[in-house]
C-alpha positions as CSV (number, residue, x, y, z in Angstrom):
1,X,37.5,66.0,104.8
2,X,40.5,63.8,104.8
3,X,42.5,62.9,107.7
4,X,46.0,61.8,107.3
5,X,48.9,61.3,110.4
6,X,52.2,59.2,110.2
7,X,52.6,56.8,113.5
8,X,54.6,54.1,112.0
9,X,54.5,52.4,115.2
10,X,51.1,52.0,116.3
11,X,49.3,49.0,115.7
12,X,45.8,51.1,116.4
13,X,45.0,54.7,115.7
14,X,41.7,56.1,116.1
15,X,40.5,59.9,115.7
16,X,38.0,61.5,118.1
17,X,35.8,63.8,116.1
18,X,32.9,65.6,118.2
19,X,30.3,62.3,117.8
20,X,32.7,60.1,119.2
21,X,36.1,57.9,118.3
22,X,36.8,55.9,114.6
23,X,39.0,53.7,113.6
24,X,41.5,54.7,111.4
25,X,43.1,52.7,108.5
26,X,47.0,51.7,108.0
27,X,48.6,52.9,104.8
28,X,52.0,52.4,103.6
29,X,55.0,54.0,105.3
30,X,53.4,54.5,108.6
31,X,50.7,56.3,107.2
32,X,46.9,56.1,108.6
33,X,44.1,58.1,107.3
34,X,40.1,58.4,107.3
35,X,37.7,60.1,105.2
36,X,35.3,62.1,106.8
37,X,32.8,64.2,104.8
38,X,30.7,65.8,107.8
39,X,34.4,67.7,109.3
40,X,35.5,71.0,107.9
41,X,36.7,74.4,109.2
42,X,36.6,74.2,112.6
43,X,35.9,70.9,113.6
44,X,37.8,69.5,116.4
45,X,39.6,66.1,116.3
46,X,42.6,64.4,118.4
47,X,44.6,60.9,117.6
48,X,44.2,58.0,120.0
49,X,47.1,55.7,119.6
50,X,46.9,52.1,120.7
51,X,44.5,52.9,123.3
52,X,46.8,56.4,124.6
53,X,46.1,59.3,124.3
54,X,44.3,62.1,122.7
55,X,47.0,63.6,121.3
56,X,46.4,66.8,119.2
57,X,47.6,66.1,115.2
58,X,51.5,66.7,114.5
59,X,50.3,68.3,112.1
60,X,47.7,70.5,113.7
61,X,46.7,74.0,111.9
62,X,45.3,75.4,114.8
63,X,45.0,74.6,118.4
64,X,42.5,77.1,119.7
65,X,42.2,76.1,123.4
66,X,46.4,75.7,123.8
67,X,49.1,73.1,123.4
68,X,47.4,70.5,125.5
69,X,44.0,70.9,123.9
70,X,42.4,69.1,120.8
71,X,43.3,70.5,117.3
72,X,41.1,72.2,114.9
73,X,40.9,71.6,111.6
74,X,41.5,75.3,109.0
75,X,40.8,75.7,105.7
76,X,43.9,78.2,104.4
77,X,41.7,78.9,101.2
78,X,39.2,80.8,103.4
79,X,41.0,83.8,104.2
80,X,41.2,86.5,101.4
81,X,44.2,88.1,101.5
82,X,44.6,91.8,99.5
83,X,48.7,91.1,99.0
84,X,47.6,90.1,95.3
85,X,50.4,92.9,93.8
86,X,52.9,92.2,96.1
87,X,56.3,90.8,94.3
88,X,57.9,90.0,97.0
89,X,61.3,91.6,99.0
90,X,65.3,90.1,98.1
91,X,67.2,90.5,101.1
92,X,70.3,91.8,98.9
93,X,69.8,95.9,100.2
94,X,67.2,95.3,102.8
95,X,67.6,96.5,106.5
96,X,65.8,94.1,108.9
97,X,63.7,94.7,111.7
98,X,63.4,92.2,114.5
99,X,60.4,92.2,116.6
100,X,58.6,89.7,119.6
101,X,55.0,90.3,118.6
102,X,54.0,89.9,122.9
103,X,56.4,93.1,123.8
104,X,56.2,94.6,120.9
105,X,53.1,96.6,121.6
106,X,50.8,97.0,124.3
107,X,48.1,94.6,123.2
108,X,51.0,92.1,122.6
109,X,48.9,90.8,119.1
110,X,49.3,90.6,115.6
111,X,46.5,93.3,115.5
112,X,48.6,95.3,118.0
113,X,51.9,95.3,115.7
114,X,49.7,96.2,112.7
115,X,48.7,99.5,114.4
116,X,52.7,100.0,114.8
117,X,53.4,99.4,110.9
118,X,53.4,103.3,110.4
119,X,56.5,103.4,112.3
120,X,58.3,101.4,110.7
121,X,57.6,102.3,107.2
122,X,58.9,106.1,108.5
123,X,62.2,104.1,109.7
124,X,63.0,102.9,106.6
125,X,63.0,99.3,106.8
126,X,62.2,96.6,104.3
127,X,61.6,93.2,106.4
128,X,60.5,92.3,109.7
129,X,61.3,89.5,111.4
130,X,58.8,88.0,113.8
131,X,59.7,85.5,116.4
132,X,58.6,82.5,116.7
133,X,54.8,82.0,117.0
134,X,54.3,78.6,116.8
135,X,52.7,77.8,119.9
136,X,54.1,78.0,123.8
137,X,53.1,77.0,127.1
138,X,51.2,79.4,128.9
139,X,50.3,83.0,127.9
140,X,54.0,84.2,127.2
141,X,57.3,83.1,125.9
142,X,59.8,83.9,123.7
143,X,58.7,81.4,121.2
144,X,61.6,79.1,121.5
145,X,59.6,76.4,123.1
146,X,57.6,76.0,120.6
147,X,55.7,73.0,119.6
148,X,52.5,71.9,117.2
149,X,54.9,73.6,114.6
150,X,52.2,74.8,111.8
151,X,50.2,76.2,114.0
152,X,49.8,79.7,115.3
153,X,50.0,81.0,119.0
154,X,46.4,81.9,120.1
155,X,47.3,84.2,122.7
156,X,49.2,86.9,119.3
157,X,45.5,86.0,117.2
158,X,45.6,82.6,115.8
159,X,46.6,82.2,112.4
160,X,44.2,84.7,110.5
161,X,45.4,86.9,112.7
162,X,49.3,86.1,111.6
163,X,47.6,86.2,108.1
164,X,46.5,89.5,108.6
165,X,49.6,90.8,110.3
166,X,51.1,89.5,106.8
167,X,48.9,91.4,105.0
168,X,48.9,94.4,106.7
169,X,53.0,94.7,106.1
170,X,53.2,93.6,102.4
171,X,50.4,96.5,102.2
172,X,52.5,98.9,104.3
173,X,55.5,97.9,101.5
174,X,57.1,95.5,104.1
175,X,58.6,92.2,103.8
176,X,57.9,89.7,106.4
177,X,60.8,87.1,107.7
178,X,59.4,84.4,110.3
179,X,61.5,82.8,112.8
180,X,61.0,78.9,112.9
181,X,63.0,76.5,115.0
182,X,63.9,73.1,113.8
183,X,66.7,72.1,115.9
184,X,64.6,71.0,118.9
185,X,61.0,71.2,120.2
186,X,60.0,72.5,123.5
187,X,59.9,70.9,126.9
188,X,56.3,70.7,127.3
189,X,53.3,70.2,125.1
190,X,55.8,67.8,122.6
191,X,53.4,64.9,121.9
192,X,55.9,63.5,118.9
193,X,57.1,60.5,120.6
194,X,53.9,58.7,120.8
195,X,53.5,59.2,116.8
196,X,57.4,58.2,115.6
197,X,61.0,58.7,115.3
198,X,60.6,62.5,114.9
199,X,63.4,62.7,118.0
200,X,66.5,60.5,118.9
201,X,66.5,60.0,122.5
202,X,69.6,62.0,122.6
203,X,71.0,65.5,124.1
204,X,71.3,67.2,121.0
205,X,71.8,70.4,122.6
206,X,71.4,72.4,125.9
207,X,68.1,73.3,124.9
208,X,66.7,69.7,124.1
209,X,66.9,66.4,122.1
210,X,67.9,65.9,118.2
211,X,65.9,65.7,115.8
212,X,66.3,62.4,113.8
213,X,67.3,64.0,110.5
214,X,69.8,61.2,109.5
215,X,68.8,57.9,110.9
216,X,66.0,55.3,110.6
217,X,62.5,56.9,109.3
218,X,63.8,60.4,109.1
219,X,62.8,60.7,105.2
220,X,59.2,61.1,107.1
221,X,60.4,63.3,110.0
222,X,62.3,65.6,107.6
223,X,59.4,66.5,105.5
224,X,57.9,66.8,108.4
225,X,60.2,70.2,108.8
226,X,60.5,71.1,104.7
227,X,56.9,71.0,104.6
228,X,55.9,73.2,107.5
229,X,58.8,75.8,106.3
230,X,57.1,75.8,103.0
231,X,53.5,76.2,104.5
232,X,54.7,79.4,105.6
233,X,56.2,80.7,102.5
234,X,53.1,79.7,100.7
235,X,50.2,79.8,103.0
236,X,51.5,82.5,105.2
237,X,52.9,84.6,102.4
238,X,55.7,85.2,104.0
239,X,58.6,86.2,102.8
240,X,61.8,84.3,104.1
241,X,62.7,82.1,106.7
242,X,65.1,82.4,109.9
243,X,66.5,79.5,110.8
244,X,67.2,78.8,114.5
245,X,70.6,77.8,115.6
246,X,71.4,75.3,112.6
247,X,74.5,74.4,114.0
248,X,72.5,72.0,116.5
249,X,70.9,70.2,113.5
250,X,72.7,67.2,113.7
251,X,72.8,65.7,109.8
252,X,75.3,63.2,108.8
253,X,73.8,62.7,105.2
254,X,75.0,63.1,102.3
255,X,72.9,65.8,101.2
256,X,72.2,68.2,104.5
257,X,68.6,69.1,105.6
258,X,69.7,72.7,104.7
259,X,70.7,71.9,101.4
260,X,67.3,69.9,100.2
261,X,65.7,72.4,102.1
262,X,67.4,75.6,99.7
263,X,66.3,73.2,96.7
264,X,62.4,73.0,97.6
265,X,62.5,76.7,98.4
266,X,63.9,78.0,95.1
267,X,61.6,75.3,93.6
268,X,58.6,77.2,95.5
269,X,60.3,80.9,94.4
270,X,60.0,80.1,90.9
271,X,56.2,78.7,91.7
272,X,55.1,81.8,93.5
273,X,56.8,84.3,91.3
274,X,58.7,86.4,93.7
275,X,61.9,85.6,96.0
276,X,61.9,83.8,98.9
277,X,64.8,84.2,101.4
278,X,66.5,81.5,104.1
279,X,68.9,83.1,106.8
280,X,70.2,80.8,108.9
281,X,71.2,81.6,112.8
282,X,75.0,79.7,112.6
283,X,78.1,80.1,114.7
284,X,80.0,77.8,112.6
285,X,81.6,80.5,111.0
286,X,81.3,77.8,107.9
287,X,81.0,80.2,104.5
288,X,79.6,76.9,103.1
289,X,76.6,77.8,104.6
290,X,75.7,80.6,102.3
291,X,77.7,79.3,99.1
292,X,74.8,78.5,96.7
293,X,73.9,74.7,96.0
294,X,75.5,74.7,92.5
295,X,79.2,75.2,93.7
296,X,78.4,73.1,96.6
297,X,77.1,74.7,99.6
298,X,74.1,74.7,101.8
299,X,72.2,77.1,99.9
300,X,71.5,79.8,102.5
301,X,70.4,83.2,101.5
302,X,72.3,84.4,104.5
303,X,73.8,83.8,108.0
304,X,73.4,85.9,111.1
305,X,77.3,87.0,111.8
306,X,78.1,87.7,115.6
307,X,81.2,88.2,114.5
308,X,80.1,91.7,114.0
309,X,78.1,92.4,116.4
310,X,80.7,91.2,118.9
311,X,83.4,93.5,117.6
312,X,81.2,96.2,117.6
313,X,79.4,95.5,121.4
314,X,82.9,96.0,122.4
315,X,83.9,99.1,120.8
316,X,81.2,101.1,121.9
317,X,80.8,99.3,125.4
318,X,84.1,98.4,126.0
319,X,82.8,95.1,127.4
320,X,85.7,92.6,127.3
321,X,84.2,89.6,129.5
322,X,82.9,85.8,128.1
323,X,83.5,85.2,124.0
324,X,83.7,89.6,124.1
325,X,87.5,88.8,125.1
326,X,88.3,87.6,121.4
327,X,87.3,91.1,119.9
328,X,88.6,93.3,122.6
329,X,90.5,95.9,120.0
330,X,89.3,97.7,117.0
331,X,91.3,95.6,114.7
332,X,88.7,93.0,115.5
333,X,86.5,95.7,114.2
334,X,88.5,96.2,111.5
335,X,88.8,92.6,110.1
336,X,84.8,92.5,110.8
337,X,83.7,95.4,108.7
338,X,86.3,94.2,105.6
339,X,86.0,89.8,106.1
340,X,83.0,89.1,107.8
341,X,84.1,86.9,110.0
342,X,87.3,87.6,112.6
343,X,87.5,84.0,113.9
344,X,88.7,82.1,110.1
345,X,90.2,79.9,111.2
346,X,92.3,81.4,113.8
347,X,92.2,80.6,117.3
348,X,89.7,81.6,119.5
349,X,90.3,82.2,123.1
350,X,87.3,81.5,124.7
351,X,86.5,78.3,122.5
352,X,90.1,77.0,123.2
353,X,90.5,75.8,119.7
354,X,91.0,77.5,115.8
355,X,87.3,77.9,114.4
356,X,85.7,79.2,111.3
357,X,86.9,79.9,108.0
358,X,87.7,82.5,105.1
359,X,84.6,84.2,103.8
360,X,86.3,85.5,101.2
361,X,84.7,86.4,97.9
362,X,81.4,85.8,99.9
363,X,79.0,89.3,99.1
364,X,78.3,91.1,102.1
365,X,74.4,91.0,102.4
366,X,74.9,87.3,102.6
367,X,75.6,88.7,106.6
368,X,72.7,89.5,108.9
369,X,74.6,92.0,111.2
370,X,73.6,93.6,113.8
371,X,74.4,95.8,117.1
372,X,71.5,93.8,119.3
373,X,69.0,91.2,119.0
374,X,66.9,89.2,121.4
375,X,69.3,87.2,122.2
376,X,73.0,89.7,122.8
377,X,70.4,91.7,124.9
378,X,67.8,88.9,126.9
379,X,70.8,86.6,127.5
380,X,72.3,89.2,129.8
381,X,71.2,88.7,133.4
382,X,69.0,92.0,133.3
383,X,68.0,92.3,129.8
384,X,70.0,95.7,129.5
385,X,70.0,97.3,126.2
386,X,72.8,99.6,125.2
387,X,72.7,103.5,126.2
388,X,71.9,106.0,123.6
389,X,75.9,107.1,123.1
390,X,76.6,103.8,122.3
391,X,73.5,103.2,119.9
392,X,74.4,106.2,118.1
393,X,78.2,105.1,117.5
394,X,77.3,101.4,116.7
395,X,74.6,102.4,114.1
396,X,76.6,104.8,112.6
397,X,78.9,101.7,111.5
398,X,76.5,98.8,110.6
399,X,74.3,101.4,108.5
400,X,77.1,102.0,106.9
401,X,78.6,98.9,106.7
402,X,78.5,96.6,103.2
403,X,76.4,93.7,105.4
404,X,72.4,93.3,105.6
405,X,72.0,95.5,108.8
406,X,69.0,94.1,111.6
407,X,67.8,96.3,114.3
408,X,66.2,95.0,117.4
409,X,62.7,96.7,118.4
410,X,62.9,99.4,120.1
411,X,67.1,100.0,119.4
412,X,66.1,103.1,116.9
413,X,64.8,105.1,119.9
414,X,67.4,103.9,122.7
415,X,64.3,102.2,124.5
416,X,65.2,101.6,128.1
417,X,62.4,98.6,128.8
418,X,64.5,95.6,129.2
419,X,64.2,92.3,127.4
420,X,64.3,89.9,129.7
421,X,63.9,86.1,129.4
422,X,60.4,85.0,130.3
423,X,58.5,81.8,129.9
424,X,55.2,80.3,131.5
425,X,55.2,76.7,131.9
426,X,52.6,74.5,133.1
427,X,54.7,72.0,134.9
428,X,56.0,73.2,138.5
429,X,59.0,71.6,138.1
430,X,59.5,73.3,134.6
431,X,58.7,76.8,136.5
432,X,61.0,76.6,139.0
433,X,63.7,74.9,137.7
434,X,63.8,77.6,134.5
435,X,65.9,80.3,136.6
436,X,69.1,77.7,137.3
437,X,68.8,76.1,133.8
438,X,69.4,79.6,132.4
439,X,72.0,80.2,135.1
440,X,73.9,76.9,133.6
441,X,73.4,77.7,130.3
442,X,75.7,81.2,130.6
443,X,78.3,79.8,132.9
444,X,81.6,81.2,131.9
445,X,80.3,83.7,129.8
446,X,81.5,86.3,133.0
447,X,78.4,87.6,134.2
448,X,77.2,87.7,137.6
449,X,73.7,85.7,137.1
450,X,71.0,88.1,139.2
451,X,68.5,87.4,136.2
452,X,64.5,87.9,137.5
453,X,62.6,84.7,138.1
454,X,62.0,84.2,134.2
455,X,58.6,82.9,135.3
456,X,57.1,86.1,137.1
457,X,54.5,87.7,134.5
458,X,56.8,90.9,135.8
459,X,59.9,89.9,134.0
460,X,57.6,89.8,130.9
461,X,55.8,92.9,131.7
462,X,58.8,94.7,131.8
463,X,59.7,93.7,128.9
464,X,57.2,95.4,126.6
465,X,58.5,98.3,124.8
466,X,57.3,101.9,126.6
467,X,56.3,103.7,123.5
468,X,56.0,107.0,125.2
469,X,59.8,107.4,125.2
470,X,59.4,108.9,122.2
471,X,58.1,111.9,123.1
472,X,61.8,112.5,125.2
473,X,64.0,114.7,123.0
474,X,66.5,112.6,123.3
475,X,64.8,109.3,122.0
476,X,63.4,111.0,119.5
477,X,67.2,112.2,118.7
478,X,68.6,109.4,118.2
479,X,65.3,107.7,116.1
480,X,66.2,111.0,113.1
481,X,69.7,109.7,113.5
482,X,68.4,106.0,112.6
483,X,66.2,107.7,110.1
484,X,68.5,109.7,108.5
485,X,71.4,106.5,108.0
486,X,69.3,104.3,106.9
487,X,67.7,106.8,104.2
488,X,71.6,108.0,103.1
489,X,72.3,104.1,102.9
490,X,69.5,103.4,100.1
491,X,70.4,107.0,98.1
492,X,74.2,106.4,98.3
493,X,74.9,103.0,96.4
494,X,78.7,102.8,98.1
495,X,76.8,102.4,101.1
496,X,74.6,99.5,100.0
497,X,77.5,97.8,97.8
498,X,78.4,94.1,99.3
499,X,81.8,93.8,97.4
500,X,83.9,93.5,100.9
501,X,87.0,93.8,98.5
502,X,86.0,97.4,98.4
503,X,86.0,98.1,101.9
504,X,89.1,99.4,103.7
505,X,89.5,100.6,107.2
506,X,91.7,102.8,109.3
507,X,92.2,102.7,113.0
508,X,93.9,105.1,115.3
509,X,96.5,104.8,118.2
510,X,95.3,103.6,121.3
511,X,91.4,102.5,119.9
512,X,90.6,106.1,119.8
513,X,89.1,106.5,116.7
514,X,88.0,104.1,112.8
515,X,87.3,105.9,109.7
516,X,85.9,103.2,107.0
517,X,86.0,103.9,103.5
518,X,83.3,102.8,101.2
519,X,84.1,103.7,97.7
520,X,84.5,107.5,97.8
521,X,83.2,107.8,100.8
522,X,84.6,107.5,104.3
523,X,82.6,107.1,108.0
524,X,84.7,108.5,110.4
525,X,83.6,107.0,114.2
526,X,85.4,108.6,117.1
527,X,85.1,106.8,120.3
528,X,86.7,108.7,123.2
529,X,85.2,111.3,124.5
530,X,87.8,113.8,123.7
531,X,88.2,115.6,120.3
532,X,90.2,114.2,117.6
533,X,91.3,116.3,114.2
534,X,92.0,114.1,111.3
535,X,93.9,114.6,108.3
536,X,91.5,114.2,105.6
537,X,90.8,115.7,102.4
538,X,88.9,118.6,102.0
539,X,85.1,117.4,100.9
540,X,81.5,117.6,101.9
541,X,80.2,116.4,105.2
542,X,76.7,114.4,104.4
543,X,75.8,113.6,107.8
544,X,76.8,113.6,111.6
545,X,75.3,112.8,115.0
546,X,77.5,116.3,116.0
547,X,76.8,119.3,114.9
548,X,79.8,120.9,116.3
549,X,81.7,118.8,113.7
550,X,84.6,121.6,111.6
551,X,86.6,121.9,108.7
552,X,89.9,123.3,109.9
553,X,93.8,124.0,108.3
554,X,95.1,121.2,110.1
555,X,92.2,119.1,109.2
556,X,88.7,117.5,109.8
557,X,87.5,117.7,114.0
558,X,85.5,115.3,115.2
559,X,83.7,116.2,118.8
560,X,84.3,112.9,121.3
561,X,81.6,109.7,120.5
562,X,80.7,111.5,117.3
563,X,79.9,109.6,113.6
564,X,80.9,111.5,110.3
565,X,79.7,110.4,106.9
566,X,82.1,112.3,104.7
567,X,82.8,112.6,101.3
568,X,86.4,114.3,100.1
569,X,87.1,116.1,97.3
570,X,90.1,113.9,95.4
């Protein structure tokens, strides 16, 4: 066995190894390493730098007894993985299904979301995207404070147990997408100074500092990120990569950490035989970021697009507080469903400036959209989801829309568990200072900040999803409605095309009502609660959350908060 670590500014570095501490030898470019036949699988190690330390390895595969504990070396060729037909899953027609493997299920484990793969597969869904796991402080976390970056959270199974998660979907016929966040490192547990440069010293955003991607030794410290990302694609097996907040990457180089990373990974894709997918989390509104490297862009797959789901929160909410106020009328909706992106380079009232710019000619399953995620639901005060009226409305629109759709656990059914933000530090003064740093982070976004102690093992307890809510009619109602869209959007090709230059939308007077035509086909969405009688063609409803919906003289009616997939006769 063959240690290597980079600490470019140690004069000494020794590794402890269960008989005791060796001296390790200097390389070239920071580099020290030591052979040592007698380690393997399991053995546990730590670096001692000039006399301080242990520190586990920046590197570290596993660290079995937690973030402040030694590491442990693992051997990826030792687990057998039964994924040898799988070809992999292209995001272009895919709907996405987000998921936090501790509230997920019961157990809160990899082994606990595998016994929930069933459910999925009868949803209709062709990815799921895990949050982070890389491991946290404590037992429980969203995964955002994540540090020791190639390893595995102990507390979901380790990484055979992420293996076999992986496993378990590709044989279910499931794509897997894993979160990974390279725009900071968490508050506790971060043992990277000691090593190098792998941070600047600076605020590079509220959640922590920079990473050095553009000044002295960052060649090291961004391989550091490109080669974890790739050990997940090709050790993990999975299948695409989120992409945490990218606008806090701060790059001034010439070529942009996104863009060399977008090289390596189709470099990997044609390796491994099958696609391999980057969506970046950007509210740049830049459509540089999903232009492909050889007309000079960043290379992403695909971007998440709050635009969306900010249009649509409001239209079926009504919610008009914070950055809501820019989309407060259905010809934000409108703009939405047929450019992407509203703010393109108009202004923006709550920023106070212009932002964004033109997606035009962009394909629409280069946009992640959704109607909730972890975030638009945990960063409200109380974690409250949508109700079911609202669910239903919304979904009829973004399964129907010409983006890549993503569903947040739980949404199909209208679960009523909250998501609420939770963490479990160590430190005291990280626990009780993590209610008022989440307070300042949402000031001025209009809410009234009565948020649980996100400390309390209740607010994470809460959190899990209550999977008996399915046997209520009406949860079970609404999760055939989810069924039943996302089966007509893979059997209807209008509904799956991306060509936003084929999308048109009508709204009515007063924000009553949008019908949105996709090729031949038309999804009428009535929002007040009062009946509205359209004049439409005469045709063939396909499918409708109302059964009371009728083909009159005068034309279609559509019941109050009803969807209508329609197809006229022209």
């Amino acid at each position: 066995m063959r240690f290597d670590v980079w600490a470019p500014r140690a004069t000494t570095v020794e590794i402890e190894l269960p008989d005791g501490r060796r001296a390790m030898r200097a390389g070239q470019g920071g580099w020290w390493s030591l052979a040592a036949p007698e380690a393997g699988h399991g053995t546990p190690y730590s670096f001692v730098l000039d006399g301080d330390g242990p520190y586990p390895d920046p590197r570290s595969r596993r660290q079995p007894e937690g973030i402040f504990g030694p590491s442990m070396v693992y051997d990826h060729a030792r687990y057998t993985w039964s994924d040898h037909d799988w070809t992999g899953r292209d995001l272009r027609g895919s709907v996405i299904y987000e998921l936090h493997v501790g509230t997920f299920s019961p157990e809160g484990t990899f082994a606990g979301a595998i016994e929930r793969l069933d459910h999925l597969v009868e949803l209709g869904v062709d990815l799921v995207e895990v949050m982070p796991v890389a491991p946290v402080p404590g037992g429980r976390n969203w995964g955002y404070d994540g540090v020791d970056l190639y390893a595995v959270n102990e507390t979901y199974g380790g990484p055979d147990g992420f293996k076999s998660f992986v496993d378990a979907c590709h044989g279910s016929g499931l794509g897997v997408v894993l979160d990974v966040v390279y725009n900071h490192l968490g508050p506790s547990g971060n043992f990277l100074h000691p090593f190098g440069p792998y941070l600047t010293g600076t605020q590079g955003s509220f959640w922590g500092e920079a990473v050095n991607l553009d000044g002295p030794q960052s060649d090291e410290v961004r391989r550091y990120f490109i080669e974890n990302a790739l050990q997940w694609l090709r050790d993990y097996h999975v299948d695409g990569l989120r992409l945490d907040a990218v606008h806090a990457l701060h790059d001034r180089r010439a070529t942009h950490l996104l863009a060399e990373l977008s090289a390596e990974v189709d470099a990997l894709a044609c390796a491994l035989g099958r696609p391999l997918s980057l969506i970046a989390e950007s509210d740049l509104n830049d459509p540089r970021m999903v232009t492909p490297l050889e007309a000079g862009g960043l290379g992403m797959t695909a971007q998440w697009n709050d635009d969306l789901h900010h249009a649509l929160h409001y239209a079926v909410s009504g919610e008009s507080h914070g950055y809501y106020a820019d989309f407060a009328r259905l010809s934000a909706l409108s703009k939405a469903l047929t450019s992407a992106f509203v703010h393109d380079g108009g202004y923006s009232a709550f920023r106070g400036r212009a932002h964004g710019g033109s997606a035009r000619g962009v394909p629409g399953h280069r946009f992640v959209c959704c109607l909730q995620n972890h975030d638009q639901v945990g960063n409200r005060p109380r974690g409250d989801r949508l109700p079911l009226t609202a669910l239903k409305l919304g979904a009829g629109l973004l399964l129907t829309s010409p983006f890549t759709p993503m569903l947040f656990m739980g949404e199909e059914w209208g679960a009523r568990s909250p998501f609420l933000f939770f963490s479990d530090h160590v430190e005291p003064s990280l626990r009780e200072s993590e209610g008022a740093r989440r307070a300042r982070e949402f000031e001025g976004f209009g809410y009234v900040w009565d948020a649980p102690d996100p400390s309390s093992q209740e607010a994470f307890l809460r959190s899990k999803l209550d999977w008996n809510e399915l046997k209520n009619e009406d949860h079970w109602s609404l999760l055939a409605w989810y069924r039943d869209l996302i089966a007509l959007r893979k059997a209807l090709p209008e509904l799956s095309d991306p060509r936003l230059d084929r999308v048109s939308v009508e709204t009515g007077p007063l924000d009553r009502w949008l019908v949105l035509w996709r090729g031949s086909l038309c999804v009428i969405v009535n929002f007040c609660p009062d009946s509205v009688t359209l004049s439409i063609p005469a045709g063939t409803v396909l499918l409708t959350s109302d059964d009371r919906v009728r083909a009159g003289q005068s034309g279609l009616l559509v019941p109050g908060q009803t969807v209508v997939i329609y197809r006229p006769v022209i």
